[in-house]
NUPAKE-844364 format. One record per atom (N, C-alpha, C): z, y, x; atom name. Coordinates in pm, 1 decimal, decimal comma. Each point is the difference from the previous one (the first is absolute). Last residue first. Layout:
<pts>
PT       zz       yy       xx atomo
PT        Z        Y        X    CA
...
</pts>
This chain:
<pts>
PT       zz       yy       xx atomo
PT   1145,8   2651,6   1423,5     N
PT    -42,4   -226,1     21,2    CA
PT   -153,6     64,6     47,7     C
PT    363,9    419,2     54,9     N
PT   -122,1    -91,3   -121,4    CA
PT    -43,9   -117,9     59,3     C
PT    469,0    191,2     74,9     N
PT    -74,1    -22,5    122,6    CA
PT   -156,4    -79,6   -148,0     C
PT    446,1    350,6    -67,9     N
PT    -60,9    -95,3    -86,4    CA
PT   -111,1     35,4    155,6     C
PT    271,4    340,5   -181,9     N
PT     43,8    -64,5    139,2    CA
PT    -49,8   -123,0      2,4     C
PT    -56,2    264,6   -378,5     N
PT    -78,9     92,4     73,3    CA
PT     55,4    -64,3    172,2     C
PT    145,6   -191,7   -408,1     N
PT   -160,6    -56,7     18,8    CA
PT    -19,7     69,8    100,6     C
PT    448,0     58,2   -100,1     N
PT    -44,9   -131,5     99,3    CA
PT   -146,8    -23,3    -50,8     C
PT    138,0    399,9   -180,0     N
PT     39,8    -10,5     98,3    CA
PT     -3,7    -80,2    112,9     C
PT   -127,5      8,6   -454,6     N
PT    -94,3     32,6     78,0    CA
PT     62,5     27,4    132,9     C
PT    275,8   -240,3   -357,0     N
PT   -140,3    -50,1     51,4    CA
PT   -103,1    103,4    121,9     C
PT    403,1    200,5   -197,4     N
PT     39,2   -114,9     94,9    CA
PT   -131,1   -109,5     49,4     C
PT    -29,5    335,0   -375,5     N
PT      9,8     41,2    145,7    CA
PT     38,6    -85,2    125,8     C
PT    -27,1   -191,3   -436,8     N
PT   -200,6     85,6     66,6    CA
PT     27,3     81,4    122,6     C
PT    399,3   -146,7   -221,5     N
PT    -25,3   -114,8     62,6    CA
PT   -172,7     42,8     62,0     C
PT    269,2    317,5   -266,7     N
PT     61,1    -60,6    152,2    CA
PT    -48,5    -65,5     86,4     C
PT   -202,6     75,7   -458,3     N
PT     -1,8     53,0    100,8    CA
PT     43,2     53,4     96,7     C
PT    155,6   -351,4   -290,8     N
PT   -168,9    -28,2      5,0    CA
PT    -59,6    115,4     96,8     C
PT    441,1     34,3   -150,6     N
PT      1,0   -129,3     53,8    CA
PT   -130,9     -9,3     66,0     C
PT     74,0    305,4   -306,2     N
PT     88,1     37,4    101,4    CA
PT    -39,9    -87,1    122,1     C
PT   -180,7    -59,2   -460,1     N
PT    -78,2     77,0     55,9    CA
PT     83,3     36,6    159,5     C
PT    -11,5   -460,4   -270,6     N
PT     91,6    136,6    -21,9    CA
PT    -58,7     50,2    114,1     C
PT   -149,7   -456,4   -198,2     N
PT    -55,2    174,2     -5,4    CA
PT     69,1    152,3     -2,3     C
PT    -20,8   -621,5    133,3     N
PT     99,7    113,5    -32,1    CA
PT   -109,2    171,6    -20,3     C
PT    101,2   -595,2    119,5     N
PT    -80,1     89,1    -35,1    CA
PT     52,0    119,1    -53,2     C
PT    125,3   -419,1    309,6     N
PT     75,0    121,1    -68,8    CA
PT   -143,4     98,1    -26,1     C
PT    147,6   -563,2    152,1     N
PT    -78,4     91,4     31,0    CA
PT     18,2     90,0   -130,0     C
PT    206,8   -422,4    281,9     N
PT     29,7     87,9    -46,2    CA
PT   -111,1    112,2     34,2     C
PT    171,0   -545,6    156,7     N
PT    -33,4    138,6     21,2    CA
PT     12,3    121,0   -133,3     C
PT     86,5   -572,3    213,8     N
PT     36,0    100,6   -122,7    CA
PT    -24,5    146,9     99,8     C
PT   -365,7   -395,6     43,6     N
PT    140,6     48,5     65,9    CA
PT     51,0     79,7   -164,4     C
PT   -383,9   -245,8    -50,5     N
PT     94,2   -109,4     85,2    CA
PT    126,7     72,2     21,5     C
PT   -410,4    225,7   -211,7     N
PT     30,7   -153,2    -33,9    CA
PT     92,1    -71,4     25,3     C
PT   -149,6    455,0    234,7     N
PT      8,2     11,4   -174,2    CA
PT     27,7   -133,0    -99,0     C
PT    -26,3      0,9    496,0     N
PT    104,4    100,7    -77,7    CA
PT     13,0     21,9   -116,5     C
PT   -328,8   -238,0    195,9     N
PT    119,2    -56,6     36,9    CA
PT     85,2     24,9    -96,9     C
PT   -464,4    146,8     61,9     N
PT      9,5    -30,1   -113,4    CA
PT    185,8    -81,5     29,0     C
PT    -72,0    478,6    172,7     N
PT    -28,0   -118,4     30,3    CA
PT     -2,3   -100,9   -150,4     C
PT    124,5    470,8    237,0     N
PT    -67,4    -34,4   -146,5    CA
PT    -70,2   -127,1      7,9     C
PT    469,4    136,3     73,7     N
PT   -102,9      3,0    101,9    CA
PT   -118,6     10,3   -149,9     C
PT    513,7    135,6   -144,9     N
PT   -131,9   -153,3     36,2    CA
PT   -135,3    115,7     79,7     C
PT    450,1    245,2   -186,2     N
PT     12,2    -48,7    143,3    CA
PT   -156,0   -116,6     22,1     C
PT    -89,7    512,2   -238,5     N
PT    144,8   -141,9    -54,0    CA
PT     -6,4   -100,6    116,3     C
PT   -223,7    399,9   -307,5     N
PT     24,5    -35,7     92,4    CA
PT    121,9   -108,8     43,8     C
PT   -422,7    345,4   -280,6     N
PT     14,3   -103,0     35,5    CA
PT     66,4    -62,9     95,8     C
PT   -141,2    487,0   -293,3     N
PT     26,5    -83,1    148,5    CA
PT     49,9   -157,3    -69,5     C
PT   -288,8    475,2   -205,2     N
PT    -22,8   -152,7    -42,5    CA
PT    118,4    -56,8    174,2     C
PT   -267,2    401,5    -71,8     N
PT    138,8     33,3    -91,8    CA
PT     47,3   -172,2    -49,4     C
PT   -351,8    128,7    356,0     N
PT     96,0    140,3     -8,2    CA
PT    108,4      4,1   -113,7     C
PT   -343,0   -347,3     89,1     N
PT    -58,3    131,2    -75,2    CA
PT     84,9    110,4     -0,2     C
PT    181,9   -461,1    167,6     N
PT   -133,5     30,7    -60,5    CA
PT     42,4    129,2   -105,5     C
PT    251,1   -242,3    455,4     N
PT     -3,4     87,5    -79,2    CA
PT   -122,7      2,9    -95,3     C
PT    291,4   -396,7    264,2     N
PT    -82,9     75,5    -47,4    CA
PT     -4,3    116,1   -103,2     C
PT    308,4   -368,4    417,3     N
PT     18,8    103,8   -123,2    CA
PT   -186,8     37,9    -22,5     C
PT    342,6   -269,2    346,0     N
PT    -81,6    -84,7   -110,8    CA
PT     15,6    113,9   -146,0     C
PT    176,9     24,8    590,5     N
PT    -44,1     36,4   -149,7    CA
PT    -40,1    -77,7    -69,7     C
PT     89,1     -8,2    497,8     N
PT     85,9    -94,0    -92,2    CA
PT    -20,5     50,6   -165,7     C
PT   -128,7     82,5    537,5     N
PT    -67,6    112,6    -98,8    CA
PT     25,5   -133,6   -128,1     C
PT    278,3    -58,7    474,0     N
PT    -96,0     -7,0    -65,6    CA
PT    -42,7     88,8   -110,4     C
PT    193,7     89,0    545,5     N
PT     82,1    -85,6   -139,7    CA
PT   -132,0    -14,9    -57,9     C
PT     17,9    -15,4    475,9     N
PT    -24,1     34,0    -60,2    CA
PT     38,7    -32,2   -189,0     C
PT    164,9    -97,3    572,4     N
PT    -76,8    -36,3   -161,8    CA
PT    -45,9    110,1    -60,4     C
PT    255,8     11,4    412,4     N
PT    -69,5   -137,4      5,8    CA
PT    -73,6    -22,8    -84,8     C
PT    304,6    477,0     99,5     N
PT   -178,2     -3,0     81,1    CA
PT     -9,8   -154,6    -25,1     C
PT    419,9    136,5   -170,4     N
PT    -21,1    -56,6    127,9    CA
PT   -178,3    -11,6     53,1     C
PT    184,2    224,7   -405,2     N
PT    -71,0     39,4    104,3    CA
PT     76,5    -68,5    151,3     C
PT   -384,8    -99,3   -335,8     N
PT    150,9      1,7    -24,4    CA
PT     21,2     49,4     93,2     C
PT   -402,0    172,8   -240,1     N
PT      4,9   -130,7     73,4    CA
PT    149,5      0,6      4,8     C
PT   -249,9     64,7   -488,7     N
PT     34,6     72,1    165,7    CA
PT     49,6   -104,4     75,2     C
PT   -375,6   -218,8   -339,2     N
PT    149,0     88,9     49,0    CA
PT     -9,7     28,9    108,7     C
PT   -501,6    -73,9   -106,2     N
PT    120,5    -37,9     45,3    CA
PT    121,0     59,6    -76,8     C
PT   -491,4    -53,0   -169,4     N
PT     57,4     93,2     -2,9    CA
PT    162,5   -103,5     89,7     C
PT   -556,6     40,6   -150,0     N
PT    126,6    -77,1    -13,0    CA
PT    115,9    121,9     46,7     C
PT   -461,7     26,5   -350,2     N
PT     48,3    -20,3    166,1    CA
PT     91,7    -81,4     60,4     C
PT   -447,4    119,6   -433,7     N
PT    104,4    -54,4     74,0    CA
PT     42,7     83,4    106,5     C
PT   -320,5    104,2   -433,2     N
PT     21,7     32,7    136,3    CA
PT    154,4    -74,4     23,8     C
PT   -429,7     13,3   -377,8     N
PT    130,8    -23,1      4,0    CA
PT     10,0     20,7    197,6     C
PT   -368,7    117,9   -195,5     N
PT    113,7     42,1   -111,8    CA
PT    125,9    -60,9      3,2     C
PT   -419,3   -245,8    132,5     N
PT      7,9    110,1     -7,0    CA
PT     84,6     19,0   -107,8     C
PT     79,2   -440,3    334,8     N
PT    -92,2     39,2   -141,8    CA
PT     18,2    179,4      9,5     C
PT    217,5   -333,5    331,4     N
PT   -179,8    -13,6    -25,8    CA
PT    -82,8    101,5   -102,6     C
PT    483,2   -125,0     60,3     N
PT    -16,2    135,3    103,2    CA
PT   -185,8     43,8      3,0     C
PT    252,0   -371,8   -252,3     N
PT    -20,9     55,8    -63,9    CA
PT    -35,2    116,0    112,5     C
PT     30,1   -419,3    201,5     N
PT    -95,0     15,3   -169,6    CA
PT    -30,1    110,9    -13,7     C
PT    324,4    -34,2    335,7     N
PT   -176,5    -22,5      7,9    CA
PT    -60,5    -19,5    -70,2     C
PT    485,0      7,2   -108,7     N
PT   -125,6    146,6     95,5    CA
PT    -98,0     -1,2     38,7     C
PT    313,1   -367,7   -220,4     N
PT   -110,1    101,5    -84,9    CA
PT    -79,4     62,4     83,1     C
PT    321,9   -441,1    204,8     N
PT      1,5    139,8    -50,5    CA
PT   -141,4     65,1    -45,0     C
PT     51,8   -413,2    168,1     N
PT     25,2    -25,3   -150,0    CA
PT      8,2    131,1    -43,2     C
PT     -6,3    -96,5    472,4     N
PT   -150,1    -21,5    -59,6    CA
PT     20,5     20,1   -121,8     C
PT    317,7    294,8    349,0     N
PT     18,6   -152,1   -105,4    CA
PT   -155,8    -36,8    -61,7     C
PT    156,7    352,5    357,4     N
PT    -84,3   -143,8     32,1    CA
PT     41,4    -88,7    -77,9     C
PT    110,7    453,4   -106,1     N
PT   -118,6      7,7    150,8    CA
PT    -71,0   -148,1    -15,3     C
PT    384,7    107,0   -293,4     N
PT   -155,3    -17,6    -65,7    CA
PT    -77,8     40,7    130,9     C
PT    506,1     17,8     36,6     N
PT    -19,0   -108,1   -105,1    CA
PT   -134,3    -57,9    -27,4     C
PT     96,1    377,3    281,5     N
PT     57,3    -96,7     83,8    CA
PT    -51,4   -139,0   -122,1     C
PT    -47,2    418,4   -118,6     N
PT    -87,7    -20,3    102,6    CA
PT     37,1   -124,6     31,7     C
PT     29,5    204,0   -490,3     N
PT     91,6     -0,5     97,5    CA
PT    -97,7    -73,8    114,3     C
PT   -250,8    309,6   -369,6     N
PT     36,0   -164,7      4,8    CA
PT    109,1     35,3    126,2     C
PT   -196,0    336,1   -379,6     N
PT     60,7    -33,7    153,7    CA
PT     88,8   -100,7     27,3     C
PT   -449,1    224,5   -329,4     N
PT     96,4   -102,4     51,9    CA
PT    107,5     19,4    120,0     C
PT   -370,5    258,9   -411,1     N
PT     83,3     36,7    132,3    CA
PT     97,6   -153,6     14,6     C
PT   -468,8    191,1   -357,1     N
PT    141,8   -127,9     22,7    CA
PT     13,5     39,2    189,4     C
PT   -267,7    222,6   -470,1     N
PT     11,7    -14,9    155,4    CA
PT    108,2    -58,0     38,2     C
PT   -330,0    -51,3   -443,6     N
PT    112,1     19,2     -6,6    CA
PT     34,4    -24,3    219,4     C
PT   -417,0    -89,3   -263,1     N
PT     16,6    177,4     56,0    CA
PT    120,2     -3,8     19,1     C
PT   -183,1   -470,8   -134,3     N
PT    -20,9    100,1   -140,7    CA
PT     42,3    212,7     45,7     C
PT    -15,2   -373,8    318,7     N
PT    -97,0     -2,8    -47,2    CA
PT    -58,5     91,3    -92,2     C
PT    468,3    -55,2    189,6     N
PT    -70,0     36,7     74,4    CA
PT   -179,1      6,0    -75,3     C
PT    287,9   -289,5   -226,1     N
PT     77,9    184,9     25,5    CA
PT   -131,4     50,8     56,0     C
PT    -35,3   -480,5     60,0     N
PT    -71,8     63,2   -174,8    CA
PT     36,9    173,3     13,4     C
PT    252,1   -195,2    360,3     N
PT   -163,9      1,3     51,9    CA
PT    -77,8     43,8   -144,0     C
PT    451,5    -82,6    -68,1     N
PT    -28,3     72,7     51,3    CA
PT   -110,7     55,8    112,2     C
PT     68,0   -406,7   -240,4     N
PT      5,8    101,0   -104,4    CA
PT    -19,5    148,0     71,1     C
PT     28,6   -381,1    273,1     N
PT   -109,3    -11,3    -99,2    CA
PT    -16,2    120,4   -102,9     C
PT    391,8   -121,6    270,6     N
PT    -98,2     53,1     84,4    CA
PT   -133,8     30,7    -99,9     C
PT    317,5   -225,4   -190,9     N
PT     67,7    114,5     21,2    CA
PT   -145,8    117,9     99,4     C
PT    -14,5   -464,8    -36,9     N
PT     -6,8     22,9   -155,1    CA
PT      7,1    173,3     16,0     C
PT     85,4   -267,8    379,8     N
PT   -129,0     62,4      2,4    CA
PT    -41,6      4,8   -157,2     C
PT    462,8     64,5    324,8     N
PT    -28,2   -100,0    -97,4    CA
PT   -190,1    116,4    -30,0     C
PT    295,2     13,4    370,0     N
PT    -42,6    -69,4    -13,0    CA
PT    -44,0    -31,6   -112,3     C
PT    296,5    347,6    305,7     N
PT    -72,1     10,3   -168,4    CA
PT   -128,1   -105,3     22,4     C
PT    500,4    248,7    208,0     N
PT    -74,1   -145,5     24,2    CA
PT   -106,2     24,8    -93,2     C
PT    256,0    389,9     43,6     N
PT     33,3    -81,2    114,4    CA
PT   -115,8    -95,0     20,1     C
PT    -51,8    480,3   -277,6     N
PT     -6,9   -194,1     33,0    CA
PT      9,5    -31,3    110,0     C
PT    -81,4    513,2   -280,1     N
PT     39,4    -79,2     65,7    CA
PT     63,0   -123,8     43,2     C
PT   -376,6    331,1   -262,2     N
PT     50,8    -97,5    -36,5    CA
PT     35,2    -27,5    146,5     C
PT   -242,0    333,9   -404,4     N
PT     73,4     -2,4    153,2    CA
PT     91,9   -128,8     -9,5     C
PT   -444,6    178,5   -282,6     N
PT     78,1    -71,0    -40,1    CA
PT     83,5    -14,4    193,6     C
PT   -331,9    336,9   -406,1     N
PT     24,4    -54,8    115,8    CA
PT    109,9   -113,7     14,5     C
PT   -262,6    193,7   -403,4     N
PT    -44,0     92,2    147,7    CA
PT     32,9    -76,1    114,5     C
PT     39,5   -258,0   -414,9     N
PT   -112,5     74,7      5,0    CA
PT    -11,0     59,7     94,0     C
PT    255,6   -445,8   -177,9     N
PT     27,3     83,9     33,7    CA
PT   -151,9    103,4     15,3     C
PT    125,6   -485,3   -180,1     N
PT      3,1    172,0   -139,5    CA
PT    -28,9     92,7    108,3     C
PT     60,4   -394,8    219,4     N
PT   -146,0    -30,2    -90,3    CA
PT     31,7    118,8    -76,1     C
PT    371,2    -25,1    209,3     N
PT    -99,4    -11,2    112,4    CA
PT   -181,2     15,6    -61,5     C
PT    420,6    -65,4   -260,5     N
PT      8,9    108,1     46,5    CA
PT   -115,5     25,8    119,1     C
PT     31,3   -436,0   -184,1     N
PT    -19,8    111,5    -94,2    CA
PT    -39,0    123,9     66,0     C
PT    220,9   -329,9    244,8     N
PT   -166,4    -36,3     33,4    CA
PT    -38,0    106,1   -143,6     C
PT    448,9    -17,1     53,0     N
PT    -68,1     60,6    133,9    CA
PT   -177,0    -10,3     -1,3     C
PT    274,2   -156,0   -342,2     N
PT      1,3    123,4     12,8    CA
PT    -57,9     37,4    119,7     C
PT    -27,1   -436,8    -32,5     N
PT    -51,5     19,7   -159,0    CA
PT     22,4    144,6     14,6     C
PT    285,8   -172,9    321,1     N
PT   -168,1    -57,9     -8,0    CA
PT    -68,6     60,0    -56,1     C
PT    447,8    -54,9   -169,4     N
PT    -31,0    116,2    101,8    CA
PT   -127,9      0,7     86,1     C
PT     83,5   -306,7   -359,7     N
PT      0,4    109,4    -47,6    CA
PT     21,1    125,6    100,6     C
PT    -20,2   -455,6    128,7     N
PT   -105,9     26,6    -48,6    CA
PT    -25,0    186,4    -32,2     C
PT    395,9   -224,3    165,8     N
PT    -81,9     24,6    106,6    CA
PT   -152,0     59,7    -72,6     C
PT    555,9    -97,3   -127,3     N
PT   -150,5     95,7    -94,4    CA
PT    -87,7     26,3     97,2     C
PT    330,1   -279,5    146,6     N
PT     -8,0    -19,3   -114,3    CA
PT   -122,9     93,5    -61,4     C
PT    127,7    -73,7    483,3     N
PT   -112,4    -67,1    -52,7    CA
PT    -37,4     15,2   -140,1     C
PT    131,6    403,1    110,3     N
PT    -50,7   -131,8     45,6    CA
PT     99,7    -67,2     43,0     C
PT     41,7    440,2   -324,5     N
PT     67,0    -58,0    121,8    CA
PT    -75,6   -159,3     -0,5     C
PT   -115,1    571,9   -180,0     N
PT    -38,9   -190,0     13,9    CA
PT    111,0    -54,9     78,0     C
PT    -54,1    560,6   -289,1     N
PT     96,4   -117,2    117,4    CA
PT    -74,0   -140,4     -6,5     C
PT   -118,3    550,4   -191,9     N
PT    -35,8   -147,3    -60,8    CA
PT     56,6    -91,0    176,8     C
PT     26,3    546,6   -256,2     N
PT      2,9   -102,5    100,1    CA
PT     25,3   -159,6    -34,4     C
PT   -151,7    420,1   -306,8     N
PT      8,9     -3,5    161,3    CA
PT    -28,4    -70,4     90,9     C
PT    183,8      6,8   -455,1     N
PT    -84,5    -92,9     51,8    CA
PT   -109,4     42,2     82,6     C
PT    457,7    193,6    -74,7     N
PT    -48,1   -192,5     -6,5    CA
PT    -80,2     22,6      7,4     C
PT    -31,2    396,5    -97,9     N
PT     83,3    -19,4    163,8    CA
PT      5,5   -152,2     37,7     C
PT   -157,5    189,5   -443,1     N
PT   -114,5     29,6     89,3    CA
PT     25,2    -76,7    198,6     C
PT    364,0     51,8   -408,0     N
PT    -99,5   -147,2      5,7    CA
PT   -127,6      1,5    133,2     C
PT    361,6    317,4    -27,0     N
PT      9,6    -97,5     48,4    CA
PT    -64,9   -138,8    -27,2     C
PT   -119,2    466,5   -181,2     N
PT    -11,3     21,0    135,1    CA
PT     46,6   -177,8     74,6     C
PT      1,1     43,6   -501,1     N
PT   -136,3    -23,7     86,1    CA
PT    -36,3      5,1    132,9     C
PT    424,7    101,1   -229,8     N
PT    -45,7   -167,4    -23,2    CA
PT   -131,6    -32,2     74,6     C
PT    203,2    416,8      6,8     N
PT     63,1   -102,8    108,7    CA
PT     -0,2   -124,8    -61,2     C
PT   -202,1    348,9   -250,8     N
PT    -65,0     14,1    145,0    CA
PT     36,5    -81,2     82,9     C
PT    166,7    -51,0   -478,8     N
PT   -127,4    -32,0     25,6    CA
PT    -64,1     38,3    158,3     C
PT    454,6    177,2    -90,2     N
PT     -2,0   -130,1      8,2    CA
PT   -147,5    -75,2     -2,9     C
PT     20,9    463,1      1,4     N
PT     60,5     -1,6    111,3    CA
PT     16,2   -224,6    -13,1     C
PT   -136,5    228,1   -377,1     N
PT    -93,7     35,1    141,4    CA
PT     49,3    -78,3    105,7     C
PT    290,0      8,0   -401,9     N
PT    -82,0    -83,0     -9,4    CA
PT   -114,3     39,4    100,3     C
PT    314,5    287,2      4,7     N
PT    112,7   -176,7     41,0    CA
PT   -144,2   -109,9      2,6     C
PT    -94,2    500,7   -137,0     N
PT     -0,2    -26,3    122,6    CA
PT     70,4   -158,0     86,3     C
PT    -11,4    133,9   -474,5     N
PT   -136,6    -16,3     46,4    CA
PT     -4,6    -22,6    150,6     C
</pts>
């Protein structure tokens, strides 16, 4: 009795574990990672944390203005250097709306004191148990043209590492 427990639990514990996590690699499955991000975004309910290098695409922007509408609180931290003065960049769209709150956010500086590094993420958190992460901008580029890679995932370890790691650079975050 116990061969047969023990094997039905590690059938279900490692099915539950696949499918977990769900992998895209663009250009080839551009849709189908698209298609999750813009899901996960439209399902989400309390909140949604989200750090972005580049984020141009206004499909993307769109949904998460609907978020915001429907109560869901949206945290951004756009990289500074990339979205101060790109016109194509989101932040002025979306910094407009209630419930969602922008900033930017530099790298440390180097330390020859000349630069500053960059805030190079492309990750979202929704609802505290939902991450999203992976190298494409969120551009319509990246998701069509380049080979990139995006990692959906609900492992709880991962997801609140990363809420801590988010509030750390929100709480150093210059608000747009």
């Amino acid at each position: 009795m116990n061969r047969i427990f023990f094997k039905l639990f590690s059938i279900v514990f490692l099915s539950s574990s696949l499918m977990a996590n769900q992998i895209y690699f663009m250009p080839y499955e551009q849709k189908q990672a698209l298609h999750t991000l813009m899901d996960s975004i439209k399902s989400s309910q309390a909140n949604i944390y989200i750090s972005i290098f580049s984020f141009t695409n206004k499909e993307i922007a769109k949904s998460l203005k609907e978020a915001a509408k429907r109560g869901v609180k949206i945290k951004i931290i756009y990289d500074k250097e990339a979205n101060i003065n790109n016109p194509y960049s989101t932040i002025g769209y979306l910094s407009k709306y209630n419930g969602i709150q922008t900033c930017l956010l530099d790298g440390k500086r180097a330390k020859n004191d000349k630069y500053n590094g960059i805030m190079h993420q492309k990750m979202a958190i929704i609802d505290n148990n939902t991450i999203l992460i992976g190298s494409a901008n969120w551009s319509k580029n990246a998701f069509e043209n380049n080979y990139e890679l995006l990692l959906k995932s609900n492992d709880k370890t991962i997801i609140s590492k990363s809420i801590n790691y988010f509030k750390k650079m929100f709480s150093q975050c210059k608000p747009y």
